[in-house]
C-alpha positions in Angstrom: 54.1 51.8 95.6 55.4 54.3 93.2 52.6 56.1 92.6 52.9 57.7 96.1 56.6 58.9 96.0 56.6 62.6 95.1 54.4 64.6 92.9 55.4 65.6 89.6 55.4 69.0 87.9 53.4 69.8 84.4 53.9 73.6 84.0 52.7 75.4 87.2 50.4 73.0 88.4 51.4 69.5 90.5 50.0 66.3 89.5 47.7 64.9 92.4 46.6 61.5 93.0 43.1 61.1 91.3 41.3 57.6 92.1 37.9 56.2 91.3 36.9 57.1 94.9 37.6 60.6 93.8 34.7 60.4 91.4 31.9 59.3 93.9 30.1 62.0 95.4 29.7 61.7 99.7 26.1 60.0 100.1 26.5 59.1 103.4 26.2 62.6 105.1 23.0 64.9 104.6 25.3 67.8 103.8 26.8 65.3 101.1 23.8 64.2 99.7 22.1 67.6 99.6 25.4 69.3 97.9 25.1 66.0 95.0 21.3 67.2 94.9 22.4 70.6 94.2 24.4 70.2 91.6 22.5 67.6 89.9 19.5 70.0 89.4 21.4 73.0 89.2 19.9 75.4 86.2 23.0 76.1 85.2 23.0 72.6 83.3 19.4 73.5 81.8 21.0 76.1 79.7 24.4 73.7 78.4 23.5 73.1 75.1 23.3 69.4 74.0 27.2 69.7 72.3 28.6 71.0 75.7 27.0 68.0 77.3 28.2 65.6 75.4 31.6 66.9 75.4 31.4 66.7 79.5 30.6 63.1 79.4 33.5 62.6 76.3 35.5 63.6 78.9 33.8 61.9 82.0 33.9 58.8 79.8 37.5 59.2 79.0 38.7 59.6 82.8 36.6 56.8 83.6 38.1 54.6 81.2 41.7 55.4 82.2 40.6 55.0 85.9 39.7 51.4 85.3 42.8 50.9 84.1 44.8 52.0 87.9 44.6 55.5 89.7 46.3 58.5 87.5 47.3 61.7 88.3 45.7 64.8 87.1 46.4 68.3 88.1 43.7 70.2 90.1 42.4 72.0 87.3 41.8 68.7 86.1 40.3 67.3 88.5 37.9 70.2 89.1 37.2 69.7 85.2 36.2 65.9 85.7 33.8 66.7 88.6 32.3 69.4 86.9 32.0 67.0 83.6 30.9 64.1 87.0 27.4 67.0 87.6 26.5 67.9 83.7 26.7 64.0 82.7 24.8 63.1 85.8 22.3 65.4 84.9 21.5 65.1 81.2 22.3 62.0 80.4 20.3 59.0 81.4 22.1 56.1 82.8 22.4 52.7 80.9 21.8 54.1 77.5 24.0 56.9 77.4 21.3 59.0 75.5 20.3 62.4 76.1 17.4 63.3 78.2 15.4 65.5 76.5 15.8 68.9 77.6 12.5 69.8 79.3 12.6 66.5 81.5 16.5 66.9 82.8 16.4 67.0 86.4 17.7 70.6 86.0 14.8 71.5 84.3 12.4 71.2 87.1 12.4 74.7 88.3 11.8 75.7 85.2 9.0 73.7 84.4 7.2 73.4 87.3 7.0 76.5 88.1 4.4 78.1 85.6 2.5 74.6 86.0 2.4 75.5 90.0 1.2 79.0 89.3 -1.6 77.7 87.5 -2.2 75.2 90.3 -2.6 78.4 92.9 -3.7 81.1 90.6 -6.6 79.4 89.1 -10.1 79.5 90.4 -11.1 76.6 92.9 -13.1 74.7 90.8 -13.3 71.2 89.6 -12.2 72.0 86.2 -9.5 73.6 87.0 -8.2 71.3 89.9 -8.9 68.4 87.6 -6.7 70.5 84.8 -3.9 71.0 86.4 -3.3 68.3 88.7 -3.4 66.0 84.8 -1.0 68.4 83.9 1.2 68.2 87.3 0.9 64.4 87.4 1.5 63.7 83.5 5.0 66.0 83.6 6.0 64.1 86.7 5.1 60.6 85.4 7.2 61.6 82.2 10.5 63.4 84.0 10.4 59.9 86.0 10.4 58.0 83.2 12.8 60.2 80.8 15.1 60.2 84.0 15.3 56.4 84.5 18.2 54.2 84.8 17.2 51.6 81.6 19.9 49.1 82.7 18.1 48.3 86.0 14.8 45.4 86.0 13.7 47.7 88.8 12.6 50.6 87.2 11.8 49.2 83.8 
């Protein structure tokens, strides 16, 4: 196969190999899984504005749709750029539909919404009121990043 003789040269950088398989994050390891849970809910993508995000998954998209056609090569700064594009699409934009999640239900967002709800869970007096309160408000935000966050394409979760 051609494709595996030697690399090419662009500039200063060598072309590598980049396949489909490159794309996939490791699932079947805990360290694998909890590095793809990481950078999924990373706050760093909270603060991407809605542009940026879409351009990460113009370019996501693009790769994805020259991988389907064969393996390319890209150079490492590339490929870096397409996994980094891989995490902010993951993260923002909701599977099957290709829409935006709204911002305050992005899986990145959690920290920064659950947090004040939490401290109201702990910092308010042990009444019924108040435990009625803000487990309405814990459970409603939860039911509604589940829902914003769903994959529409799949008769399982709809």
């Amino acid at each position: 196969n051609p494709k595996f003789n030697a690399k090419r040269t662009l500039s200063a950088e060598q072309e590598i190999l980049f396949s489909q398989d490159d794309l996939k994050p490791q699932l079947d390891t805990f360290s694998g899984r909890y590095l793809h849970f990481l950078r999924v809910t990373s706050p760093l993508n909270f603060i991407k504005s809605d542009a940026e995000i879409l351009r990460q998954h113009h370019i996501l998209t693009d790769y994805q749709r020259r991988l389907s056609e064969g393996d390319i090569y890209v150079t490492p700064s590339e490929k870096k750029l397409i996994k980094q594009a891989y995490y902010v699409s993951t993260s923002a934009v909701r599977p099957g539909t290709e829409e935006l999640v709204p911002r305050m239900f992005r899986m990145s967002a959690f920290m920064a919404t659950n947090t004040p709800i939490s401290f109201g869970m702990l910092m308010s007096p042990p009444t019924m009121f108040y435990t009625i309160l803000w487990q309405s408000v814990n459970q409603s935000y939860m039911a509604t990043l589940n829902y914003q966050n769903k994959n529409a394409s799949s008769v399982f979760t709809n």
